[in-house]
Each structure stands twice: as structure tokens, then as C-alpha cells.
N, C-alpha and C positions, 0 to 999 in steps of 0.2 A: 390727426384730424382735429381742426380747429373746430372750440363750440359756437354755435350762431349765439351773435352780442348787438341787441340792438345800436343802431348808429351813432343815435345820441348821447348813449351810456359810453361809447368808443369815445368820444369828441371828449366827454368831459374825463375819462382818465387819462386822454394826451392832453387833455390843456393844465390837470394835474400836474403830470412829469415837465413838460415843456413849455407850460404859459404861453402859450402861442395864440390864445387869446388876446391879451394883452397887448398884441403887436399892432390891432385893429387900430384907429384912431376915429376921432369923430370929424369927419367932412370942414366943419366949423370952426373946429380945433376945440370944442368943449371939454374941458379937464377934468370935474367931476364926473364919476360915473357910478349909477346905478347901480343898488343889489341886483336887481334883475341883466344886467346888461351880458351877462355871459350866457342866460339861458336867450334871449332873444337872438344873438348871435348865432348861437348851434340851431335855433329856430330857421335863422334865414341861409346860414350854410345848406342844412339840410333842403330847404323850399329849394332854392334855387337851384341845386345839384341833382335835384330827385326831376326838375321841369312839374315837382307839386307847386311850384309857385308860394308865394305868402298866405293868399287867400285860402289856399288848401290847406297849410301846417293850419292856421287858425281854425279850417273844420275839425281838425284830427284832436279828438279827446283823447286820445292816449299819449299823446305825445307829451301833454302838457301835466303829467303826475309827476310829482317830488321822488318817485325811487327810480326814476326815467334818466333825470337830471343832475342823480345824484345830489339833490337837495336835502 
């Protein structure tokens, strides 16, 4: 029996092992990127896979704590 692991905490210990993060690019091609640019990513992975949409991860106070995101 597998323990329940919130999603976001999943996302950031595969993109640990696998950086599959990284593989994102930016539309524009902009080369710098952001401290934040990996949590806004599992942000909009999750919105869009859950049909929570953007608007809803942005309601969602929990989602956005530092032991959530492994920050």
C-alpha cells in the first residue's frame, strides 16, 4: 500500500531525479529563468490537469507553502 503524497510534492521529487522541468522552454525563447519558474510550472501543470484551472491554484492557499514545494 502506497502512502497518499500530495501532487506537488510528487512533481518536485521527479523533477529532482529527472529535471523534466527543464525540458519546458519559454514560447519566446527567453533564456534566463526565474527562481520561481519551477514552482509556477507545477502551479500550472497541476491547474490545468486537475480542470482547477489558473485562477483556482491561485485561490488555493495551501498549495503555495514552501514544505508543499519543497522549497
Amino acid at each position: 500500500m502506497l502512502p497518499n503524497v500530495p501532487i506537488a510534492s510528487l512533481l518536485v521529487e521527479m523533477d529532482r531525479h529527472t529535471g523534466f522541468l527543464d525540458c519546458f522552454t519559454h514560447a519566446g525563447g527567453k533564456q534566463a529563468r526565474s527562481p520561481q519558474l519551477k514552482r509556477n510550472l507545477i502551479a500550472c501543470l497541476i491547474g490545468l490537469s486537475t480542470n482547477m484551472g489558473l485562477h483556482g491554484m491561485g485561490l488555493d492557499p495551501g498549495f503555495w507553502t514552501p514544505e508543499r514545494l519543497g522549497s
